[in-house]
MITORMI-784778 format. One record per atom (N, C-alpha, C): residue number from 1; residue in one letter; atom name; x, y, z. Coordinates in steps of 0.02 Angstrom, whole numbers, plus 32768, in hexadecimal, padded with zeros to 4 digits. Layout:
N
- num,residu,atome,u,v,w
- NUM,A,CA,X,Y,Z
...
***
This chain:
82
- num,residu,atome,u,v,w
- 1,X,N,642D,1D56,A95B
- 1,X,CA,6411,1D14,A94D
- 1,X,C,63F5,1CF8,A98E
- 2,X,N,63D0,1CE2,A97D
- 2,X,CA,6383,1CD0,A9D1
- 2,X,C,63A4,1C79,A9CB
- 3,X,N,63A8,1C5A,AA07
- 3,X,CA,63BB,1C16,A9F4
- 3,X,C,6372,1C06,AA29
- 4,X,N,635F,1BC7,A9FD
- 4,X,CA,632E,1B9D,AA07
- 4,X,C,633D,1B62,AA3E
- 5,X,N,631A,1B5F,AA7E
- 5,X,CA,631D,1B19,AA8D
- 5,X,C,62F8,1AE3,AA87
- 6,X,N,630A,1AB9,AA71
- 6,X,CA,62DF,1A7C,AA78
- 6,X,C,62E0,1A48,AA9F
- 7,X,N,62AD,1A1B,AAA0
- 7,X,CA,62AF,19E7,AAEA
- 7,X,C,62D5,19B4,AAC6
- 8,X,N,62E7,1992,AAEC
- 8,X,CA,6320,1963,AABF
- 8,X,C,62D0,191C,AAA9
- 9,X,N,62ED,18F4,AA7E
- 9,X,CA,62BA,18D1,AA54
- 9,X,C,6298,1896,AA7E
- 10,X,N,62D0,1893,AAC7
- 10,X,CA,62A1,1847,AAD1
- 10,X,C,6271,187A,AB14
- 11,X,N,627F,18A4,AB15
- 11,X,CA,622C,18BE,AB51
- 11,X,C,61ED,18CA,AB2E
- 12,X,N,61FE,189E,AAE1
- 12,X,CA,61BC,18BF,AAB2
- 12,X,C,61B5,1872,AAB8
- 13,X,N,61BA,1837,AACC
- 13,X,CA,61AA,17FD,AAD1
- 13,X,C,6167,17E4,AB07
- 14,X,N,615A,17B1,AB05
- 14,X,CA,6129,17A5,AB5C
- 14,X,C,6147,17A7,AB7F
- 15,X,N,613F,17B8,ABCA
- 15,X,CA,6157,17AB,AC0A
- 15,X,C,6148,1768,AC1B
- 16,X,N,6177,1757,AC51
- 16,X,CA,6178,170F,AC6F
- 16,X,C,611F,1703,AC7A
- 17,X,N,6107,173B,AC92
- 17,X,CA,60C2,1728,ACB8
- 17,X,C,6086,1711,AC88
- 18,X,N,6093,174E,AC39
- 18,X,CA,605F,1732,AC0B
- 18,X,C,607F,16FE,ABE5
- 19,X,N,60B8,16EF,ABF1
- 19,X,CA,60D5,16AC,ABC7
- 19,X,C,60B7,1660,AC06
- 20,X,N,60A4,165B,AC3B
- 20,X,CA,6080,1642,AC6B
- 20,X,C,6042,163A,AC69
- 21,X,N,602D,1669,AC56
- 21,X,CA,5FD8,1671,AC38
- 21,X,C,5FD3,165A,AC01
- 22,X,N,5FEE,165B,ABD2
- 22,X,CA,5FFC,1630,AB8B
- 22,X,C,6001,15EC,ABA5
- 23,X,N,6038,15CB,ABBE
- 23,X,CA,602C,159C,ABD1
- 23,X,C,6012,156E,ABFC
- 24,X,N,5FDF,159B,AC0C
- 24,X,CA,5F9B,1587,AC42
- 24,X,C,5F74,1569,AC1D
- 25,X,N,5F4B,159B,ABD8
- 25,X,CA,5F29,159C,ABAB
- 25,X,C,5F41,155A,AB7C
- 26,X,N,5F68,155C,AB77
- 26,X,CA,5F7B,152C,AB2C
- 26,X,C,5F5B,14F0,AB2E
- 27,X,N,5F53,14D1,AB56
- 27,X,CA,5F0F,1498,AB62
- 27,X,C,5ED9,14B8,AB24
- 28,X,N,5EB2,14DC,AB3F
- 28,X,CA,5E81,14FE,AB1D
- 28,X,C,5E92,150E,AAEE
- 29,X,N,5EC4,1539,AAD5
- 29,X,CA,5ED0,1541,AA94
- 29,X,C,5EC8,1517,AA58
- 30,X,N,5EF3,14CD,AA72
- 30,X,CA,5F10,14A3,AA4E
- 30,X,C,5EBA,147F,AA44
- 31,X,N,5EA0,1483,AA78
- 31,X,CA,5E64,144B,AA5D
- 31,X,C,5E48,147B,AA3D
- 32,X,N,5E32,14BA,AA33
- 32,X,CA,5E17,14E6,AA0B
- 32,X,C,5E26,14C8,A9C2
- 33,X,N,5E68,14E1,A9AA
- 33,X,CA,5E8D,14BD,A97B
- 33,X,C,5E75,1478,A947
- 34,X,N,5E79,1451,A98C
- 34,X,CA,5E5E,1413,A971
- 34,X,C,5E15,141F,A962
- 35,X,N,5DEC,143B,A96F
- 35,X,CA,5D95,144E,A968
- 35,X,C,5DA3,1474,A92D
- 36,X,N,5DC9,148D,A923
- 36,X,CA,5DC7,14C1,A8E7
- 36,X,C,5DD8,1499,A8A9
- 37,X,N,5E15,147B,A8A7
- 37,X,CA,5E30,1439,A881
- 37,X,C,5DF8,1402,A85A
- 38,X,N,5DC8,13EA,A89D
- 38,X,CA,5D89,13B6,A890
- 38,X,C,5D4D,13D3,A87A
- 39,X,N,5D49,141A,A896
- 39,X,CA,5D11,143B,A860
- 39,X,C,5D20,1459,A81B
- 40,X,N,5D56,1463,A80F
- 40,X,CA,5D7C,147C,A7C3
- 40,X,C,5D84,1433,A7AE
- 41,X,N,5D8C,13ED,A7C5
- 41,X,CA,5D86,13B6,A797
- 41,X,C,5D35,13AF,A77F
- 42,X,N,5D14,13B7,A7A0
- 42,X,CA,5CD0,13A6,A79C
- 42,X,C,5CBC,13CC,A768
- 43,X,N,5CBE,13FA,A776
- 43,X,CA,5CA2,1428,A73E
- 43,X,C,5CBC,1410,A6FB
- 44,X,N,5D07,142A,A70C
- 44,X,CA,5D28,1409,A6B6
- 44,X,C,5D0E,13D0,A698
- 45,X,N,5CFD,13AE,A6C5
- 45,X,CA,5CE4,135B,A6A9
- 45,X,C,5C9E,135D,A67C
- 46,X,N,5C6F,138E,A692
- 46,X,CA,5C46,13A4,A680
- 46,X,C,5C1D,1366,A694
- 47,X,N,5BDB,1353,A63E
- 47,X,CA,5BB2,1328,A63F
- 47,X,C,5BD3,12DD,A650
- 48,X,N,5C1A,12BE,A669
- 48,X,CA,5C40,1296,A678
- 48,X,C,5C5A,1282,A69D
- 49,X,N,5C45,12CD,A6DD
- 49,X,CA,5C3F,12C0,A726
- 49,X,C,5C10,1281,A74F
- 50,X,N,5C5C,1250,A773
- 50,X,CA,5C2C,1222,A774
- 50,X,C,5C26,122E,A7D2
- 51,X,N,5BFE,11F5,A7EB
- 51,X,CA,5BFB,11F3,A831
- 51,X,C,5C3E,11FC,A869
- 52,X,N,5C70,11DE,A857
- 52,X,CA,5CB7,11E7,A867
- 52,X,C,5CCD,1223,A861
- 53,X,N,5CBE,1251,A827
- 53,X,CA,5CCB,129F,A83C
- 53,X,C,5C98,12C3,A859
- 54,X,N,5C6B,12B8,A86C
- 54,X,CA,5C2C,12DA,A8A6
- 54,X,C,5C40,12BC,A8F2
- 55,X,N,5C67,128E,A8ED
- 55,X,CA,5C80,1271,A932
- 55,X,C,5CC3,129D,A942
- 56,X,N,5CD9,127D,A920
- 56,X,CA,5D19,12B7,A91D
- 56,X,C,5D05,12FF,A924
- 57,X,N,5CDF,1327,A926
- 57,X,CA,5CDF,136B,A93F
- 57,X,C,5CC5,1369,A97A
- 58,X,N,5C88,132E,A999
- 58,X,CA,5C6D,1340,A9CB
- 58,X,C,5C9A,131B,AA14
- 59,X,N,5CCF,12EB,A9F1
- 59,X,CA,5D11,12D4,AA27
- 59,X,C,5D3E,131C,AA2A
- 60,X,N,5D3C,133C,A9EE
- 60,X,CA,5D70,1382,A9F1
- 60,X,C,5D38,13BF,AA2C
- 61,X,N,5D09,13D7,AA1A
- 61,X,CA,5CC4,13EC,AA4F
- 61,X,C,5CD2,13D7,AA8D
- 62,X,N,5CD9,1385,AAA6
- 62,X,CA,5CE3,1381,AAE5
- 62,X,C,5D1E,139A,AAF6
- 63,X,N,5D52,1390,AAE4
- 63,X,CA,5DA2,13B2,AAF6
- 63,X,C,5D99,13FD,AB0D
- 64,X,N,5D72,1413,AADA
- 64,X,CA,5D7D,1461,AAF7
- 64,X,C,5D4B,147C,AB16
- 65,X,N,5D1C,1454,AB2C
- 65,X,CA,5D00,144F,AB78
- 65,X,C,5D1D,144C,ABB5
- 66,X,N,5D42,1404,ABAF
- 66,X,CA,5D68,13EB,ABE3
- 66,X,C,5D96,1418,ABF5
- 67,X,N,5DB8,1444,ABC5
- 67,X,CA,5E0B,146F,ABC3
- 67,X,C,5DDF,14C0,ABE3
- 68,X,N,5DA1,14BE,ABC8
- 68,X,CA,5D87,14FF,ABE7
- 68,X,C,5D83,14FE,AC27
- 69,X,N,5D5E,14B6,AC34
- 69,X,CA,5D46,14AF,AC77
- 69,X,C,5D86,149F,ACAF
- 70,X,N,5DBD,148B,AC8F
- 70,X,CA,5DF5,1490,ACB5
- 70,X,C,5E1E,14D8,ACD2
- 71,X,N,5E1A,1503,AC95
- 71,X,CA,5E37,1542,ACA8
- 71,X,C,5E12,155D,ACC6
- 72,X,N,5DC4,156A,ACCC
- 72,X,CA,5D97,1587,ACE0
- 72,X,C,5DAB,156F,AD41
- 73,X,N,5DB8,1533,AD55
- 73,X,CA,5DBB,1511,AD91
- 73,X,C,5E03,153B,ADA3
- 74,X,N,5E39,153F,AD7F
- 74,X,CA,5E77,1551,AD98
- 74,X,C,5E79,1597,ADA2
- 75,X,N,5E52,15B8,AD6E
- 75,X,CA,5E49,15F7,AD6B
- 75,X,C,5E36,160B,ADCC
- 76,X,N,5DF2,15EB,ADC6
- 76,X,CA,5DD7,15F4,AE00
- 76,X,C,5E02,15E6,AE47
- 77,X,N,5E25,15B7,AE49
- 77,X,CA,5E47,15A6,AE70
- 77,X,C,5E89,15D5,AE89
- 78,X,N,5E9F,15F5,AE40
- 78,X,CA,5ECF,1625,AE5A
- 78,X,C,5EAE,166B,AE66
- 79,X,N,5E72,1661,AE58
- 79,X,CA,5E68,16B3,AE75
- 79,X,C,5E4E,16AB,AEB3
- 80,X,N,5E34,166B,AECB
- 80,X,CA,5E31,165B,AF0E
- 80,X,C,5E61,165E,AF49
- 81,X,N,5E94,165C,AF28
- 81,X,CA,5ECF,164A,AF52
- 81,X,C,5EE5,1695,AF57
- 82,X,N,5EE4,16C3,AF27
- 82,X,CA,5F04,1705,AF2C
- 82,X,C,5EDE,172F,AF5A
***
């Protein structure tokens, strides 16, 4: 009988470093989210979409500008530093 090893279950998890990178990102994520949220209302609303939900996606648009343009700066900054 051949015995099998296996890796035990939590080295099949993230590491500290991409659990860090996750929470680098989550800015961005989360406003993604919200853009995704305000364009799935809009739509649903259909011919009932009023001005308040066309605002509402393009206040959600700026967020994930701002969250891009933030990581994009930190990004840069730590590869500056390395």
């Amino acid at each position: 009988m051949k015995i099998i090893h296996l890796q035990a279950a939590d080295s099949e998890g993230p590491t500290a470093a991409e659990l860090a990178e996750i929470a680098q990102e989550w800015p961005l994520i989360a406003a993604e989210l919200d853009l995704l949220d305000a364009e799935i209302s809009f739509i649903t609303a259909g011919p009932a979409a009023s001005v308040l939900d066309r605002r509402r996606i393009r206040r959600a648009q700026r967020k994930v500008l701002a969250a891009s343009r933030e990581l994009a700066v930190y990004e840069t900054a730590a590869d500056g530093a390395a």
